[in-house]
MDTraj code that builds the backbone (N, CA, C; nanometers):
import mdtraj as md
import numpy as np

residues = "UNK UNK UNK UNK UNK UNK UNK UNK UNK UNK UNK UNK UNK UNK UNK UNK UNK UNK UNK UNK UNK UNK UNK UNK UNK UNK UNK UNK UNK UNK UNK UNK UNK UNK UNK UNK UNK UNK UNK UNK UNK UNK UNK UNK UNK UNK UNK UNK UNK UNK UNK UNK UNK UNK UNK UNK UNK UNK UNK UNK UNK UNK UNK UNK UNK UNK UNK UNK UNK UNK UNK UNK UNK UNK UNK UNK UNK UNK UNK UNK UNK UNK UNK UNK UNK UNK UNK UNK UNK UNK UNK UNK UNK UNK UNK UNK UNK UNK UNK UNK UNK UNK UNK UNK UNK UNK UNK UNK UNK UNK UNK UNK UNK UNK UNK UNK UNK UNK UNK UNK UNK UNK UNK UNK UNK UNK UNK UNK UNK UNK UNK UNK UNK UNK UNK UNK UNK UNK UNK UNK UNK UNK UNK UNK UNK UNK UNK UNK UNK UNK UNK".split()
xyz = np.array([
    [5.5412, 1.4274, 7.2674],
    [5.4843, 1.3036, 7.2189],
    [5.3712, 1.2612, 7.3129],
    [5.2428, 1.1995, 7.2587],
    [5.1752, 1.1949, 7.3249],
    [5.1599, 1.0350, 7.3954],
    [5.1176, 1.0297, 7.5074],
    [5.1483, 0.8662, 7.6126],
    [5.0836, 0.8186, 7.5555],
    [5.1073, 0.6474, 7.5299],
    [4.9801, 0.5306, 7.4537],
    [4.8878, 0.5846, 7.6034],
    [4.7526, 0.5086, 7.5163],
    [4.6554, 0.4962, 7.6273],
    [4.6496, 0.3632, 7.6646],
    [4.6132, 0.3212, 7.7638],
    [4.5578, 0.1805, 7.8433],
    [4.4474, 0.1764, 7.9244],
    [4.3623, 0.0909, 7.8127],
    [4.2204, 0.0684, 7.9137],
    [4.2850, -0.0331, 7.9688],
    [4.2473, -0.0724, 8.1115],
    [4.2445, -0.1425, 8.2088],
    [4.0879, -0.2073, 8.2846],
    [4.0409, -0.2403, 8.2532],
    [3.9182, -0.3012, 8.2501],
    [3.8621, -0.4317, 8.3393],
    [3.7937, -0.3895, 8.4222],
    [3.7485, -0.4678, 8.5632],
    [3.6301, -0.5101, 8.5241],
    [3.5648, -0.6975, 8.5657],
    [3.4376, -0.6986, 8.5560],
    [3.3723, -0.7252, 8.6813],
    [3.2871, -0.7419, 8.6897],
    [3.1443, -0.7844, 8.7933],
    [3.2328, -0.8067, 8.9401],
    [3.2094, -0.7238, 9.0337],
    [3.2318, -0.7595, 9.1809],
    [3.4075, -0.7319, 9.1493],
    [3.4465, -0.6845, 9.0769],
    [3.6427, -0.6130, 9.0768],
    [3.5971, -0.4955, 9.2224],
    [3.4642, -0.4353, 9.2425],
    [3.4796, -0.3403, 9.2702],
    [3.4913, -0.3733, 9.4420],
    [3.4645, -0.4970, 9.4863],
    [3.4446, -0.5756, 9.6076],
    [3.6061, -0.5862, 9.6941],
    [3.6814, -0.5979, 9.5979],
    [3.8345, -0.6066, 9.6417],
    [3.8598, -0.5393, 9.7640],
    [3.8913, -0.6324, 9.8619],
    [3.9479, -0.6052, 9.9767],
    [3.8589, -0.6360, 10.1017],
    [3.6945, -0.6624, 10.0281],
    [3.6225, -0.6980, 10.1300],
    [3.5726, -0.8201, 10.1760],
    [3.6633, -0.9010, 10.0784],
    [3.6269, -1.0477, 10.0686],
    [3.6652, -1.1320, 10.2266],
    [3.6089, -1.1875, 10.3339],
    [3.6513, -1.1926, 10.4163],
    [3.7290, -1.3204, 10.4278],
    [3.7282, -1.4265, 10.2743],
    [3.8150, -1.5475, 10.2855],
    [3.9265, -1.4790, 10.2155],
    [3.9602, -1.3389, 10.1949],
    [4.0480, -1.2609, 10.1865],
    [4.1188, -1.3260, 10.0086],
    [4.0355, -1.4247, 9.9101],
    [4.0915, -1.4926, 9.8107],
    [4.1602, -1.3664, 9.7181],
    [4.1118, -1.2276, 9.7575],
    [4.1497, -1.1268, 9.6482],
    [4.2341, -1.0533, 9.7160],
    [4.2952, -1.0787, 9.8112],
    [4.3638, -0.9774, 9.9701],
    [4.2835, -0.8679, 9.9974],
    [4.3308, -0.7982, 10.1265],
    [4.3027, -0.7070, 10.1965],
    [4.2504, -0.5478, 10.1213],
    [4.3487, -0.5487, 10.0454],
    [4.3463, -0.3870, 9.9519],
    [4.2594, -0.3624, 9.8689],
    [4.1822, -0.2237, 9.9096],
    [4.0516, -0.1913, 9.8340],
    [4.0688, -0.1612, 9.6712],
    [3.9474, -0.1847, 9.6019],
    [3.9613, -0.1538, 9.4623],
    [3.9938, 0.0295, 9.4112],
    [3.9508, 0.0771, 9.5335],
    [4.0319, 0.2366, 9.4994],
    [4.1713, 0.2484, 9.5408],
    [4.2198, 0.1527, 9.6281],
    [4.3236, 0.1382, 9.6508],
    [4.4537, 0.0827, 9.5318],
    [4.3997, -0.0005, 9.4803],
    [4.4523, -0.0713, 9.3698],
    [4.4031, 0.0459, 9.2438],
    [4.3454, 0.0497, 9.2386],
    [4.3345, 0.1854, 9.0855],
    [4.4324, 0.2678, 9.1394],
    [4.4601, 0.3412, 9.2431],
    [4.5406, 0.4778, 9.2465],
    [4.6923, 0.3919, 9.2080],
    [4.7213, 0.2732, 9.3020],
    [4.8528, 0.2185, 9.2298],
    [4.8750, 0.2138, 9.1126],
    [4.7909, 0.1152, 9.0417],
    [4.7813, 0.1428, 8.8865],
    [4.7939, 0.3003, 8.8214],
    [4.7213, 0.3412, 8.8521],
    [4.7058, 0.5046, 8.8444],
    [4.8947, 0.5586, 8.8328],
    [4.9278, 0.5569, 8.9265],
    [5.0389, 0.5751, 8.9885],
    [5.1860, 0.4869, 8.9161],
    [5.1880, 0.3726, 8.8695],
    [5.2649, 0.2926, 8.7957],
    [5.2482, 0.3450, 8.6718],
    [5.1311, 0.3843, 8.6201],
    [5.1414, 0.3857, 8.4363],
    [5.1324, 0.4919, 8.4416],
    [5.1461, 0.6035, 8.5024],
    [5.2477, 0.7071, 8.4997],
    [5.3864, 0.7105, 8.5125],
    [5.4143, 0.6138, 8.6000],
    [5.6059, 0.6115, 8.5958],
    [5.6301, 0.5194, 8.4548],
    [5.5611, 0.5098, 8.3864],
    [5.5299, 0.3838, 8.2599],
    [5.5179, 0.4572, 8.1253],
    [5.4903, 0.6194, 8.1835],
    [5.4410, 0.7064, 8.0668],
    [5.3332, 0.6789, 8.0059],
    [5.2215, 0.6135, 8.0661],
    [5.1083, 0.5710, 7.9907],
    [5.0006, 0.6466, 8.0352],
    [4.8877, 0.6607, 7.9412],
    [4.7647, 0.7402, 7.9880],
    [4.7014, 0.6134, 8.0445],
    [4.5649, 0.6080, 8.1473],
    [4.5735, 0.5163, 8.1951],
    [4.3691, 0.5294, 8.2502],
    [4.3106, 0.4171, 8.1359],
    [4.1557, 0.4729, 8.1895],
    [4.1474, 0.3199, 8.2242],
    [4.0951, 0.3234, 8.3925],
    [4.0727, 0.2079, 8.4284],
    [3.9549, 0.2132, 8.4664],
    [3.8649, 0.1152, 8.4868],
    [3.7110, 0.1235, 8.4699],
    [3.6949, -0.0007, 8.5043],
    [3.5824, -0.0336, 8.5603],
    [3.5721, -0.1507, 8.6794],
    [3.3008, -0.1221, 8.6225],
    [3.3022, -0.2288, 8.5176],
    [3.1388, -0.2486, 8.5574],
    [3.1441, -0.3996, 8.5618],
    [3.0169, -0.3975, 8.6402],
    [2.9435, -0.5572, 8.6765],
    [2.8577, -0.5819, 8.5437],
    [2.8449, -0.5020, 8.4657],
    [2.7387, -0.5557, 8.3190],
    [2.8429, -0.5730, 8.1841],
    [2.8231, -0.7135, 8.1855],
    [2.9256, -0.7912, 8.0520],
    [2.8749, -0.6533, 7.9176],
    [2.7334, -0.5840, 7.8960],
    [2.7054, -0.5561, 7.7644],
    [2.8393, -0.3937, 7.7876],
    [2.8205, -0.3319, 7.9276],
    [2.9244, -0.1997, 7.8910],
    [3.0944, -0.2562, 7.8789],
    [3.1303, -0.3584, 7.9233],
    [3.2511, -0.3852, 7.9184],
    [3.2847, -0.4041, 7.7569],
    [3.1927, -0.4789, 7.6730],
    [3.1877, -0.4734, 7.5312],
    [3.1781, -0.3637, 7.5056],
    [3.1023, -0.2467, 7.5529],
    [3.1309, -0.1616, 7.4876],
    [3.2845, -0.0930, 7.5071],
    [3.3447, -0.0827, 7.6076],
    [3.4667, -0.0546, 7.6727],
    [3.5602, -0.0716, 7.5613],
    [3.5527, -0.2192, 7.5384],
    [3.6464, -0.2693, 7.4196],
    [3.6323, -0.2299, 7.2545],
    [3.5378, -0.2022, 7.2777],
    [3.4800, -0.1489, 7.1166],
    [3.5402, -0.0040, 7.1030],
    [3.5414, 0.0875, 7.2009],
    [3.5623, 0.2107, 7.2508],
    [3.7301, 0.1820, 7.2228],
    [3.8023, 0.0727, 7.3162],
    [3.8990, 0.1025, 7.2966],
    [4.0315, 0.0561, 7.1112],
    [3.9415, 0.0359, 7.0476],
    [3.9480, -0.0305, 6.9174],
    [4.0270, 0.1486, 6.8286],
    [3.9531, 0.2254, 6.8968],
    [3.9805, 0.3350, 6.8568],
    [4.0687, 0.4659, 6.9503],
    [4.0733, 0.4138, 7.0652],
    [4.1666, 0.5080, 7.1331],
    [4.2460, 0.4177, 7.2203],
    [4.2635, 0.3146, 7.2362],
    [4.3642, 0.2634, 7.3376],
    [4.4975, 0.1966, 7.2299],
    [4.6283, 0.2145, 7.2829],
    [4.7649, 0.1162, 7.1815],
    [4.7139, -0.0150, 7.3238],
    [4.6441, -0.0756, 7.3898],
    [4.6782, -0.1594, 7.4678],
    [4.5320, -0.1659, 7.5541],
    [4.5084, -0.3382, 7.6109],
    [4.3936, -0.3235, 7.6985],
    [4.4822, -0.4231, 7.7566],
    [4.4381, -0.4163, 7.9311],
    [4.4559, -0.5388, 7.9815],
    [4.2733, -0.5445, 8.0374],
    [4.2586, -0.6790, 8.0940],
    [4.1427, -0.7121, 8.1137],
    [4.1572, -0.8126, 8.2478],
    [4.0403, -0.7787, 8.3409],
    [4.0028, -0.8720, 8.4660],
    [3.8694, -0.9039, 8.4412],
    [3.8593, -0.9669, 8.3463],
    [3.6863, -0.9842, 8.3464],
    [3.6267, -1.0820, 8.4210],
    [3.6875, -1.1256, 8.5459],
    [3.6516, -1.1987, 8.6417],
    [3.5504, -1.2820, 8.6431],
    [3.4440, -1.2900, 8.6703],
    [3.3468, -1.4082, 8.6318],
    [3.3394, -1.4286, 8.5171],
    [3.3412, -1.3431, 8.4510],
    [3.3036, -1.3114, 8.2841],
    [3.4087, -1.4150, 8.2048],
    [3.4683, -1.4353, 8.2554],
    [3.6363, -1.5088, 8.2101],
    [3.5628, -1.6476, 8.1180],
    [3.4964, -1.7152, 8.2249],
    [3.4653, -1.8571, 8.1973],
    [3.3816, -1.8307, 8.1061],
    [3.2809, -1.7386, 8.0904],
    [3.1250, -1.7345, 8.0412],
    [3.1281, -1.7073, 7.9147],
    [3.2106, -1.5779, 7.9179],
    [3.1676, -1.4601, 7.8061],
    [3.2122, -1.5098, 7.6553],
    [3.1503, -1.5341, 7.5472],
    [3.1713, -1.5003, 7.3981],
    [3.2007, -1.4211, 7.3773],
    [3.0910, -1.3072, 7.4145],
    [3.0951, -1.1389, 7.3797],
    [3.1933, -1.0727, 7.4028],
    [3.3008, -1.1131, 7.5128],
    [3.4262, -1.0457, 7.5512],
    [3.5043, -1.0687, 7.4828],
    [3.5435, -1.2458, 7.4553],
    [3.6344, -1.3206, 7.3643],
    [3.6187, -1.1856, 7.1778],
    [3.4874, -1.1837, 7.1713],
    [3.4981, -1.1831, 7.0532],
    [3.5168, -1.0380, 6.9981],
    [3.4923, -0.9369, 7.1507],
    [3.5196, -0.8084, 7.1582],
    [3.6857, -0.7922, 7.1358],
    [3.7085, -0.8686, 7.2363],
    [3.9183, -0.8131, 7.2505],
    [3.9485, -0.9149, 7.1241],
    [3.8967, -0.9920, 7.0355],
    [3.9495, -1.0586, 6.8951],
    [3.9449, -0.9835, 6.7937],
    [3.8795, -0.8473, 6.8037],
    [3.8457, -0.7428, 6.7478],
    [3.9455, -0.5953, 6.7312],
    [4.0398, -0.6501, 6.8624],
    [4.1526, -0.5500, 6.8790],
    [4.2555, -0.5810, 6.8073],
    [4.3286, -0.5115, 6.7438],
    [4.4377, -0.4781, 6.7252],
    [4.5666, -0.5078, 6.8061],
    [4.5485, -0.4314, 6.9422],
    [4.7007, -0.4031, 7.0109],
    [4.7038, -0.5431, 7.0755],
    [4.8176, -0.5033, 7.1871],
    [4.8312, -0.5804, 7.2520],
    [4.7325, -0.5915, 7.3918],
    [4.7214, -0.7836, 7.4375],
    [4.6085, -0.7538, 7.5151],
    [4.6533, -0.8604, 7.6394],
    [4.6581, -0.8068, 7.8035],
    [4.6874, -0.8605, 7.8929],
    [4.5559, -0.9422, 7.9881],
    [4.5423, -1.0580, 8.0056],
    [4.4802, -1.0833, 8.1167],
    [4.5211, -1.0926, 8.2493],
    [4.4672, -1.0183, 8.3163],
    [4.4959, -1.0234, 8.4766],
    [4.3893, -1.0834, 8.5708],
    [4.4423, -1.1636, 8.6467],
    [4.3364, -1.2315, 8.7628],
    [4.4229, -1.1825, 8.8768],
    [4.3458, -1.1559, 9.0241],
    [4.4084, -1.1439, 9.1143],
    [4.4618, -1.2822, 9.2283],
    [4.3593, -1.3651, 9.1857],
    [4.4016, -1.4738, 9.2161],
    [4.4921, -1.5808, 9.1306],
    [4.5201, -1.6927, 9.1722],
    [4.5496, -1.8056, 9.0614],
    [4.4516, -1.8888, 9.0239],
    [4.3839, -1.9104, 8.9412],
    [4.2258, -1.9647, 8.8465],
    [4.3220, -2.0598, 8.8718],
    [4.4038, -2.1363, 8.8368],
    [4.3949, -2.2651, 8.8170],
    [4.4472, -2.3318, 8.9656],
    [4.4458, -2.2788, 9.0526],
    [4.4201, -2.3494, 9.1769],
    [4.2713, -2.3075, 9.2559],
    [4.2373, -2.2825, 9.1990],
    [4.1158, -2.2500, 9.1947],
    [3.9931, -2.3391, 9.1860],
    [3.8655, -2.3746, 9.1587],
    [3.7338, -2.4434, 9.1113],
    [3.7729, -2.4480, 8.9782],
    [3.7759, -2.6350, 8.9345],
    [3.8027, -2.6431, 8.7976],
    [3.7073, -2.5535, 8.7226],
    [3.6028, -2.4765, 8.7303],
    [3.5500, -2.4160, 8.5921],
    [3.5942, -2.2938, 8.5638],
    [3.7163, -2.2524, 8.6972],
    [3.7838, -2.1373, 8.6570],
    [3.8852, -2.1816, 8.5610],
    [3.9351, -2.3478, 8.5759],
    [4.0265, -2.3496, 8.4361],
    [4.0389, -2.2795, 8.2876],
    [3.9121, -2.3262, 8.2419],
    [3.8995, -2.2528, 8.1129],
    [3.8549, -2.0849, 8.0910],
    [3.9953, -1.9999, 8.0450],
    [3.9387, -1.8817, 8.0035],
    [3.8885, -1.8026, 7.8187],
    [3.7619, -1.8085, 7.8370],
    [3.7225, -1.7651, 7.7180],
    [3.8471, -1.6092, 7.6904],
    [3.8515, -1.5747, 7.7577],
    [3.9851, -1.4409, 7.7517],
    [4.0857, -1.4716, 7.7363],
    [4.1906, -1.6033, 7.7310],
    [4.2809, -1.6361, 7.7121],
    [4.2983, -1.6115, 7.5789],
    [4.1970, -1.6814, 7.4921],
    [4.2420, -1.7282, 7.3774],
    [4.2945, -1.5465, 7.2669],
    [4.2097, -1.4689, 7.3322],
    [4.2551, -1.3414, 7.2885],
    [4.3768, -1.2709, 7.3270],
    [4.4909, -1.2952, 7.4539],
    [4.5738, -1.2555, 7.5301],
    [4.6580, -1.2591, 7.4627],
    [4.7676, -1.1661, 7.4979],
    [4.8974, -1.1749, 7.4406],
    [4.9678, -1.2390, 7.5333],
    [4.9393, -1.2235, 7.6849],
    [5.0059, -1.2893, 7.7884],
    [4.9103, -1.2871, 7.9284],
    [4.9251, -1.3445, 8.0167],
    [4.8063, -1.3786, 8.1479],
    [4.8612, -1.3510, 8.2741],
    [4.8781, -1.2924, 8.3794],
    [4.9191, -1.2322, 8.4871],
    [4.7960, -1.3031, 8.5708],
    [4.8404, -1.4038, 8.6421],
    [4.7695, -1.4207, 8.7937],
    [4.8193, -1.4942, 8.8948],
    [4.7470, -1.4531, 8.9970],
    [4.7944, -1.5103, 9.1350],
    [4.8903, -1.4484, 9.2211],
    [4.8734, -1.2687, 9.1436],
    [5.0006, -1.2319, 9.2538],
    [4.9453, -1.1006, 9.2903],
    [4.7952, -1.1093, 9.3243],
    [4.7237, -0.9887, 9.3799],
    [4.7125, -0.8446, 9.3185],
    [4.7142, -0.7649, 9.3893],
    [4.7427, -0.6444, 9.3016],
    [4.8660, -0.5936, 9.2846],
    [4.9815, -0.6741, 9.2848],
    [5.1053, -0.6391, 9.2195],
    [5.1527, -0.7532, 9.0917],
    [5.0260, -0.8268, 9.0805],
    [4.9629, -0.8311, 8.9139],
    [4.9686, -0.7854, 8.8401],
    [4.8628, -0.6283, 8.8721],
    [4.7890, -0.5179, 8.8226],
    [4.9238, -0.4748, 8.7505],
    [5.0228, -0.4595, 8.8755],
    [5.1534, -0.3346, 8.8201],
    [5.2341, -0.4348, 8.7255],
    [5.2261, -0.5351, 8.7474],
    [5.3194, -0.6350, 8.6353],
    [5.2547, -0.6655, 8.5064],
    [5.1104, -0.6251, 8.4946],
    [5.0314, -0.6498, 8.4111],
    [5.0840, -0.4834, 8.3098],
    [5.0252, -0.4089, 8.4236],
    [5.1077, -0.2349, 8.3242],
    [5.2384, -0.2575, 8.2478],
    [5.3621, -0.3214, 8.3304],
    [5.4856, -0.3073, 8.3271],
    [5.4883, -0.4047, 8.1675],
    [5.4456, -0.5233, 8.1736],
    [5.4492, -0.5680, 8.0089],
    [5.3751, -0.4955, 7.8988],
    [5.2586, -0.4394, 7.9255],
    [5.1677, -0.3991, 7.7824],
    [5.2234, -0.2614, 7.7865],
    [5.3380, -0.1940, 7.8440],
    [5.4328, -0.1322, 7.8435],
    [5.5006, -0.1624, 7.7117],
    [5.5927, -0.2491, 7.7944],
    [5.6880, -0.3416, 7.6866],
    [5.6557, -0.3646, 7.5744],
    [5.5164, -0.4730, 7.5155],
    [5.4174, -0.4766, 7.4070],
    [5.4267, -0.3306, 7.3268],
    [5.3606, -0.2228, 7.3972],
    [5.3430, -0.1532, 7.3040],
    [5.4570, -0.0941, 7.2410],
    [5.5537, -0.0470, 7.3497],
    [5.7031, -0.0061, 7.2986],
    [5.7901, -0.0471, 7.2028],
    [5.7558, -0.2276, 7.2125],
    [5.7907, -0.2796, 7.0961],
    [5.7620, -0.2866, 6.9399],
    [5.6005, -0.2447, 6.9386],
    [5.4922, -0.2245, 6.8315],
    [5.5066, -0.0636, 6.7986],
    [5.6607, 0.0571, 6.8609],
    [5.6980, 0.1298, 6.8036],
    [5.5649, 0.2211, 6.8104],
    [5.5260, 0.2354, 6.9269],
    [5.3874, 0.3433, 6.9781],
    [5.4625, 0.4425, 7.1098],
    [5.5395, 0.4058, 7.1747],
    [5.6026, 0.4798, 7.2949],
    [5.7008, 0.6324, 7.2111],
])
top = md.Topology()
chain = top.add_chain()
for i, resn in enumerate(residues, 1):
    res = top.add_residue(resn, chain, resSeq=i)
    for name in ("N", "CA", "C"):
        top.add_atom(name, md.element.get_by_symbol(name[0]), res)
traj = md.Trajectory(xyz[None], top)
């Protein structure tokens, strides 16, 4: 049987992780955190394409892409969160199930991180617990898809 796939999808400055020196994203590098991920949605049985750009137009494409090969996206579209239409209206476009992950907590955060244009597309929201987020973020759209009878 073949593993669902999971895009996992990073935006603008995901790739900075670990170098932040007010440390708001912790210590651990963004290759560091992909191989975990990497490493979890394999013990998860999942195929697992994680992809990290700073340009809102390829992340749309990401999602458009995954319309046709992913059972599941989760998403960090990090700045993009507050801003983006184009994202909102990309993952409203999906099908499966769809996770938001922040590495921080947005809502202790600068009120304009309150509002996420990505929420309103989510099946569920993971933040504030760094990159063991990431793995709690895998561990449900796991669950999601297993339930939607794709595992």
């Amino acid at each position: 049987m073949k593993s669902p796939n999971v895009y996992f999808l990073n935006g603008p400055n995901a790739n900075l992780y670990g170098l932040d020196k007010n440390g708001t994203y912790g210590r651990e590098s963004f290759a560091s955190i992909k191989t975990r991920c990497e490493e979890h949605a394999a013990s998860l049985g999942l195929a697992l394409e994680f992809r990290q750009s700073n340009h809102e137009g390829v992340l749309v494409d990401w999602l458009q892409e995954a319309r046709e090969k992913a059972s599941g996206v989760i998403i960090n579209a990090t700045g993009l969160t507050y801003t983006s239409v184009s994202i909102l209206d990309a993952l409203l476009a999906f099908e499966g199930p769809i996770i938001e992950a922040h590495m921080s907590n947005i809502w202790k955060r600068e009120p304009f991180r309150h509002h996420s244009y990505v929420s309103r597309a989510a099946t569920g929201v993971v933040a504030g617990l760094g990159a063991l987020g990431y793995e709690l973020a895998l561990t449900a759209i796991a669950r999601l898809i297993a339930e939607r009878g794709e595992s």
